[in-house]
Z-matrix of the N, CA and C atoms (Angstrom, degrees):
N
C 1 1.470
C 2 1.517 1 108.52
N 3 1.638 2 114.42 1 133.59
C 4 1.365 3 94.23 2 -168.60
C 5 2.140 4 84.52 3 -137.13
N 6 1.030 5 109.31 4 163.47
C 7 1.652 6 111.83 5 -169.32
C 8 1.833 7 81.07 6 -121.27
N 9 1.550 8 106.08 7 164.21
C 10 1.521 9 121.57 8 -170.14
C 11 1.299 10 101.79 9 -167.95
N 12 1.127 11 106.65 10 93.09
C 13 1.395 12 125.18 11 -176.02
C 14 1.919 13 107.85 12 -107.46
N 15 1.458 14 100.19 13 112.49
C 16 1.729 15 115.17 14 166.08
C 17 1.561 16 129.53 15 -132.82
N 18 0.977 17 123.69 16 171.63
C 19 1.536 18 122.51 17 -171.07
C 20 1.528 19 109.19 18 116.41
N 21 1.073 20 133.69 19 10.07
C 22 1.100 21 127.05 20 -177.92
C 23 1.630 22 108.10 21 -83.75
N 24 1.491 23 107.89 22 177.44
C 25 1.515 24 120.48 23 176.75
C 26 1.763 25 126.55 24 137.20
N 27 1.079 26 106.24 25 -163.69
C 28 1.293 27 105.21 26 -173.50
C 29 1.596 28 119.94 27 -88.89
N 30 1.680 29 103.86 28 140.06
C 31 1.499 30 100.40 29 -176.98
C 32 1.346 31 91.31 30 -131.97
N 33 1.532 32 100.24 31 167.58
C 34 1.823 33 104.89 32 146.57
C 35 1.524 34 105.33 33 -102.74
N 36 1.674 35 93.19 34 -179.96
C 37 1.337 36 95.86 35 -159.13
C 38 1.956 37 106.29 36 -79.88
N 39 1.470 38 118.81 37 150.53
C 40 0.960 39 97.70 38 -162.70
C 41 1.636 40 131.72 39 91.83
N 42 1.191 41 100.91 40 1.65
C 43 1.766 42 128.99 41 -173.60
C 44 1.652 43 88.33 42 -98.06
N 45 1.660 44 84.23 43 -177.53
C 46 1.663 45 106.88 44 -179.13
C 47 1.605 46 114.40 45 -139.50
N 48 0.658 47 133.67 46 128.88
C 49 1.590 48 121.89 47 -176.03
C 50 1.672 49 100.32 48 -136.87
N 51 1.345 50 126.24 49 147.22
C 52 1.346 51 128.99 50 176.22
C 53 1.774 52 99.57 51 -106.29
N 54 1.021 53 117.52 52 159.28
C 55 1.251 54 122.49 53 155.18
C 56 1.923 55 127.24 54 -143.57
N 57 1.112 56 127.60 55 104.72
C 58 0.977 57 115.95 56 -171.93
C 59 2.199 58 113.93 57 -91.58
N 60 1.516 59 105.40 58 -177.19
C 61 1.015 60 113.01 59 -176.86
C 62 2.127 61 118.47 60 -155.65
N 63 1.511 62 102.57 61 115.39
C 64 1.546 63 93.98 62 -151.65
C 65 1.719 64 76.56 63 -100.89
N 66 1.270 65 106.33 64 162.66
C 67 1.520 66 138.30 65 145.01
C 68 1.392 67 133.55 66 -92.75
N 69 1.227 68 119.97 67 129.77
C 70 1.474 69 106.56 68 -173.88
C 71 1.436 70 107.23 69 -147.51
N 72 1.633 71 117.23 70 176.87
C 73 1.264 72 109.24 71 -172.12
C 74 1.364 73 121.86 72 104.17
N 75 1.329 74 125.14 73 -169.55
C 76 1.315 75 129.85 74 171.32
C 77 1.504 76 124.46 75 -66.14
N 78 1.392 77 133.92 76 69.56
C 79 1.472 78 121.15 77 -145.20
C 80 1.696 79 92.04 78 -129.89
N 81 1.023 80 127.75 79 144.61
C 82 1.742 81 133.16 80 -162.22
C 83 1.630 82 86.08 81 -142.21
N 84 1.790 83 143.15 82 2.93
C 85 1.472 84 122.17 83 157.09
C 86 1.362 85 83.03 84 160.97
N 87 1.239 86 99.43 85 158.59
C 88 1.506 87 124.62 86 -179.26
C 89 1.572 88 112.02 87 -127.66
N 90 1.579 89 96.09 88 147.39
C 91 1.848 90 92.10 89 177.56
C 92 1.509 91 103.42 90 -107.22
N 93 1.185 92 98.55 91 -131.65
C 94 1.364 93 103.59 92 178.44
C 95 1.417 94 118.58 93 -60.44
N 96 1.926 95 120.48 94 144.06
C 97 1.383 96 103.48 95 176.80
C 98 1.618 97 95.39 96 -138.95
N 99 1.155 98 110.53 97 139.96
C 100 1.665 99 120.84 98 -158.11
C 101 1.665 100 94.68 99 -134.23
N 102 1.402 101 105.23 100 150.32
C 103 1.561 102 122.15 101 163.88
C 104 1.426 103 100.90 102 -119.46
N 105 1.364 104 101.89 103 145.59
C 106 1.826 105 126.33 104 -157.63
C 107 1.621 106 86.36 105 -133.12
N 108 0.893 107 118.56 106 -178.64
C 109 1.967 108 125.74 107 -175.82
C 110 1.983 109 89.88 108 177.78
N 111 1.319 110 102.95 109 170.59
C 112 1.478 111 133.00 110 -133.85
C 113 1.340 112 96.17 111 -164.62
N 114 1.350 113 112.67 112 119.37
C 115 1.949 114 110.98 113 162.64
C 116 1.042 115 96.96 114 -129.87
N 117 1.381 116 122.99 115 157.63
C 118 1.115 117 126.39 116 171.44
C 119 1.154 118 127.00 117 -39.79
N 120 1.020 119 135.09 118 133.85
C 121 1.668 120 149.99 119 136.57
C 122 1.599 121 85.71 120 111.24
N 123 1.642 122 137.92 121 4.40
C 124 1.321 123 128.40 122 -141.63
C 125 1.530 124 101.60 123 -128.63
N 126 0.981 125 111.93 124 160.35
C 127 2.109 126 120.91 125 -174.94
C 128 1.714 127 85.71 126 -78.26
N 129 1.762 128 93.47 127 144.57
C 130 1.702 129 102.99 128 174.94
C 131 1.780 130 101.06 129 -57.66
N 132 1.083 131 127.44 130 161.37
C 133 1.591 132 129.31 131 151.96
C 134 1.407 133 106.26 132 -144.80
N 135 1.250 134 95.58 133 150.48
C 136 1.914 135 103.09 134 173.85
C 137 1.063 136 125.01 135 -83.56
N 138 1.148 137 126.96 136 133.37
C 139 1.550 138 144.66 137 -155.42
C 140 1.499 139 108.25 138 -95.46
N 141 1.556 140 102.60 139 -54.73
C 142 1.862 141 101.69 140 174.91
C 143 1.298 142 107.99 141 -166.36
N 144 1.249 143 132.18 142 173.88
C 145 1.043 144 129.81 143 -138.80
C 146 1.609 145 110.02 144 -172.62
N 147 1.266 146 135.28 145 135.53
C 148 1.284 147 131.51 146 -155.17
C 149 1.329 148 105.95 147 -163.15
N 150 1.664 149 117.12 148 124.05
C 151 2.189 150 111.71 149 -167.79
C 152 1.864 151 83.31 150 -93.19
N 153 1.435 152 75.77 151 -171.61
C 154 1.347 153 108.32 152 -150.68
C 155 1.820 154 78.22 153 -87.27
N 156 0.978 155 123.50 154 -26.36
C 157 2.071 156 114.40 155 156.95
C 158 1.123 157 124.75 156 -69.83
N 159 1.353 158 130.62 157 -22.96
C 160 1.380 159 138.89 158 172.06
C 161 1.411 160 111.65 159 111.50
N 162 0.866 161 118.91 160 17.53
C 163 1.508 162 140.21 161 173.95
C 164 1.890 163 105.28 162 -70.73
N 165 1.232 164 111.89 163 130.75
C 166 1.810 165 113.06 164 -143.79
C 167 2.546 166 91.85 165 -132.52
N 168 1.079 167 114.79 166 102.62
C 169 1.207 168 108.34 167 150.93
C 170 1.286 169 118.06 168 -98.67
N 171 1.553 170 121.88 169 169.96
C 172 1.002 171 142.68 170 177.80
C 173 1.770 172 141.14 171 -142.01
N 174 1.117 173 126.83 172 106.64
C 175 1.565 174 119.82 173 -170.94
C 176 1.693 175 108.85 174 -41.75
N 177 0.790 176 126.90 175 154.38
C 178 1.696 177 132.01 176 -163.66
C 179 1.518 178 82.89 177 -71.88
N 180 1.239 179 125.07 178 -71.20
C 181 1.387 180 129.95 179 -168.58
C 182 1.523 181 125.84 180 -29.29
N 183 1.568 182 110.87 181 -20.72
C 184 1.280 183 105.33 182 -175.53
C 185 1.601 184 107.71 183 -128.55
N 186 1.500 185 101.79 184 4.55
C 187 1.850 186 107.71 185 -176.33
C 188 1.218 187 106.65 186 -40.41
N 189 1.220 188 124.22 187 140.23
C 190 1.744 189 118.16 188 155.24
C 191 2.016 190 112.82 189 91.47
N 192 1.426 191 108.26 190 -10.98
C 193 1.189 192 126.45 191 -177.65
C 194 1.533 193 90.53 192 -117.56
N 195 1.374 194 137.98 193 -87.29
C 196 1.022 195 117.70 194 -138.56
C 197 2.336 196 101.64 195 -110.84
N 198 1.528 197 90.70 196 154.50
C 199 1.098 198 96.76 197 -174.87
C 200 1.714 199 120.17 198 -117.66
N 201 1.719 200 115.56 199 109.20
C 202 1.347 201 100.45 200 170.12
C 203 1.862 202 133.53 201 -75.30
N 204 1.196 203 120.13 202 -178.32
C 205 1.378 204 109.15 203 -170.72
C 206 1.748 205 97.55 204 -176.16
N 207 1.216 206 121.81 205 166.57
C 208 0.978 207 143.42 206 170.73
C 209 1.801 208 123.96 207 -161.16
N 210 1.523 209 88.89 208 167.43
C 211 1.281 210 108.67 209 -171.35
C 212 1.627 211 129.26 210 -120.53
N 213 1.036 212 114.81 211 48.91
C 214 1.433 213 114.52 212 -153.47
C 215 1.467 214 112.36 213 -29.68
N 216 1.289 215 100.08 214 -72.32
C 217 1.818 216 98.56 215 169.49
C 218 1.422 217 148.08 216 -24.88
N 219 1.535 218 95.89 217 -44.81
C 220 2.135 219 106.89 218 146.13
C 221 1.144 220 108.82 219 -98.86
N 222 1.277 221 129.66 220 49.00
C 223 1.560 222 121.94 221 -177.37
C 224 1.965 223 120.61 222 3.31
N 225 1.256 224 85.39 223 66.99
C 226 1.410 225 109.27 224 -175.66
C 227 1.336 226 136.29 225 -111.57
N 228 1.430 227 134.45 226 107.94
C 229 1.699 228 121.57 227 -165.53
C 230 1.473 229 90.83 228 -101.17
N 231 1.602 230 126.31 229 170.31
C 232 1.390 231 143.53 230 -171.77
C 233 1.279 232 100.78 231 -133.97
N 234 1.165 233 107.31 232 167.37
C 235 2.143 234 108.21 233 172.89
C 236 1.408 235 82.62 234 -148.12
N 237 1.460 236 144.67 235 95.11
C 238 1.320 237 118.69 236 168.21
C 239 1.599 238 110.64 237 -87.69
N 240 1.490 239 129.67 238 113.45
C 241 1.649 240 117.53 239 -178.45
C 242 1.301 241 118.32 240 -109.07
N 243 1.361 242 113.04 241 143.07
C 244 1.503 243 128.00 242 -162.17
C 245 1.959 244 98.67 243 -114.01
N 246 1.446 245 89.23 244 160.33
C 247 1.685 246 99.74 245 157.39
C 248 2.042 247 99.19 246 44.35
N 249 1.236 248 113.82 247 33.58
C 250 1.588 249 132.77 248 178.15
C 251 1.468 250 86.85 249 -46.84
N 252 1.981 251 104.49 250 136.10
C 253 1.547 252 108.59 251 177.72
C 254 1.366 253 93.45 252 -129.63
N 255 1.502 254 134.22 253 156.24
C 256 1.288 255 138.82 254 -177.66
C 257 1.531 256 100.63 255 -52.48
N 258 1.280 257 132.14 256 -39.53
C 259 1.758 258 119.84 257 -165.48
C 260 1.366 259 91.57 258 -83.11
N 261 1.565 260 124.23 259 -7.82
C 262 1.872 261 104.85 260 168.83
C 263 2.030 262 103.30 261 -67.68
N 264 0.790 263 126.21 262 -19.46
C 265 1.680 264 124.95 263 -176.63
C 266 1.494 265 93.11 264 -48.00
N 267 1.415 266 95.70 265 156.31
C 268 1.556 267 123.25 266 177.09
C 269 1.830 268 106.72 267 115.66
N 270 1.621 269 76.82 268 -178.74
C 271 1.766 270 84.75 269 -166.43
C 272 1.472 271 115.93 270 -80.62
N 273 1.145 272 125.34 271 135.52
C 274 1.603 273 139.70 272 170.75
C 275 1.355 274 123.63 273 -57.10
N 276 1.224 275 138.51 274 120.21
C 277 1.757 276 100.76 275 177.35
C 278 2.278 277 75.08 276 -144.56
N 279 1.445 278 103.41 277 149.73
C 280 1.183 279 121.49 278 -178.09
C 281 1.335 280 72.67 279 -105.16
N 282 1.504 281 88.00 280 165.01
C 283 1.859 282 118.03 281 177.00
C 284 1.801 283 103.80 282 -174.25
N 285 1.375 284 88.08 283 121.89
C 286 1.524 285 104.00 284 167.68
C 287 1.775 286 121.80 285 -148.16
N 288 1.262 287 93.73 286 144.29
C 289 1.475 288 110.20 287 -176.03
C 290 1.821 289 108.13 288 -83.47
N 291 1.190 290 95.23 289 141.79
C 292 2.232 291 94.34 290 -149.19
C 293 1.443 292 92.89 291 -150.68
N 294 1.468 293 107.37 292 134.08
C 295 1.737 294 114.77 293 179.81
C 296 1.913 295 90.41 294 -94.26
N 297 0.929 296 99.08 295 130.51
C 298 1.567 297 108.03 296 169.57
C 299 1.584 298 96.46 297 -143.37
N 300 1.822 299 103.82 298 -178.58
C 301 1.176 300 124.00 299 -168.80
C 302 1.384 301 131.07 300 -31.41
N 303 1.565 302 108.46 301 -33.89
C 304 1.252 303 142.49 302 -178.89
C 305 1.352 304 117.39 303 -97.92
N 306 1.358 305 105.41 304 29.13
C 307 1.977 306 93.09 305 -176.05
C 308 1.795 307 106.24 306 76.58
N 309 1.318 308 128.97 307 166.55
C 310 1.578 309 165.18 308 121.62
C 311 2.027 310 95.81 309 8.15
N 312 1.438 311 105.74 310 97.23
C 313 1.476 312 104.45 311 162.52
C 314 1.755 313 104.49 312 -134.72
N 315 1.355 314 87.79 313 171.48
C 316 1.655 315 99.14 314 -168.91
C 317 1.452 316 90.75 315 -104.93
N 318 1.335 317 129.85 316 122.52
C 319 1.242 318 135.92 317 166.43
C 320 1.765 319 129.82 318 -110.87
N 321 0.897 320 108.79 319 154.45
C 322 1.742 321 126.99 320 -168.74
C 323 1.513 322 123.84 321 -122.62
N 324 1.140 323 111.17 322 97.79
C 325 1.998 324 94.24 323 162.11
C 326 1.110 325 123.34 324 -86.47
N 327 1.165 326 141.03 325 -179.16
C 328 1.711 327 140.45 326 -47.08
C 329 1.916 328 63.63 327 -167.32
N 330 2.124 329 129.11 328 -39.64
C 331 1.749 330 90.58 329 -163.92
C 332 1.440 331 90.49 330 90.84
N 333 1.466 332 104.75 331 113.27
C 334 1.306 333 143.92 332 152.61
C 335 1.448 334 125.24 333 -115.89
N 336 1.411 335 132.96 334 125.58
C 337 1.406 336 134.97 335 -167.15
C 338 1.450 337 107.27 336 -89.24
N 339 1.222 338 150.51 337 158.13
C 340 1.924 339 154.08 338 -85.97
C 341 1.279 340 76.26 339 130.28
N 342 1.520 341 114.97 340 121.57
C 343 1.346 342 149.44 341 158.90
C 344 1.298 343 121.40 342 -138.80
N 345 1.231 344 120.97 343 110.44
C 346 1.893 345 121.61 344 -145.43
C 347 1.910 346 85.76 345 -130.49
N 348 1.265 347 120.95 346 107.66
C 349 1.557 348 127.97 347 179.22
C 350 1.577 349 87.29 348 -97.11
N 351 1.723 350 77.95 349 151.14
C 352 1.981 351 90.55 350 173.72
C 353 1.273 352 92.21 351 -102.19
């Protein structure tokens, strides 16, 4: 099972950028699939978060700006973000928990870069 996370890049502040994240491989259901982000010098934290019902949290920091989503059918999560502020910069990384061949694993992509100009 491998996650492929793109959409990243440069905004100004006040921009919008989408970023999505596919699953692929041997996969028989997915649970929850969440985007986490990374700033420099800073501990990863999760940004938002969405179950395998469609049930959607969010870090206070980005409520009301950014929107999660999914796709069951392309086993696909979305981050669409609005009203982008310079402390949104840093790296992207999707993460979802995925039944494959082997039973229930916690999986990671690869990190997408978020560049938020004032």
């Amino acid at each position: 099972v491998q996650l492929q996370a793109c959409g990243g890049g440069l905004v100004q502040a006040g921009g919008s950028l989408g970023l999505s994240c596919a699953a692929s491989g041997s996969i028989f259901g997915i649970g929850a699939m969440n985007w986490y982000r990374q700033a420099p010098g800073k501990q990863r934290e999760m940004v938002a978060s969405i179950t395998s019902g469609g049930t959607t949290n969010y870090a206070d920091s980005v409520k009301g700006r950014f929107t999660i989503s999914r796709d069951d059918a392309k086993n696909t999560v979305y981050l669409q973000m609005n009203s982008l502020k310079p402390e949104d910069t840093g790296d992207y990384y999707c993460n979802a928990g995925v039944l494959g061949t082997t039973g229930w694993g916690n999986y990671w992509g690869q990190g997408t870069q978020v560049t938020v100009s004032s």
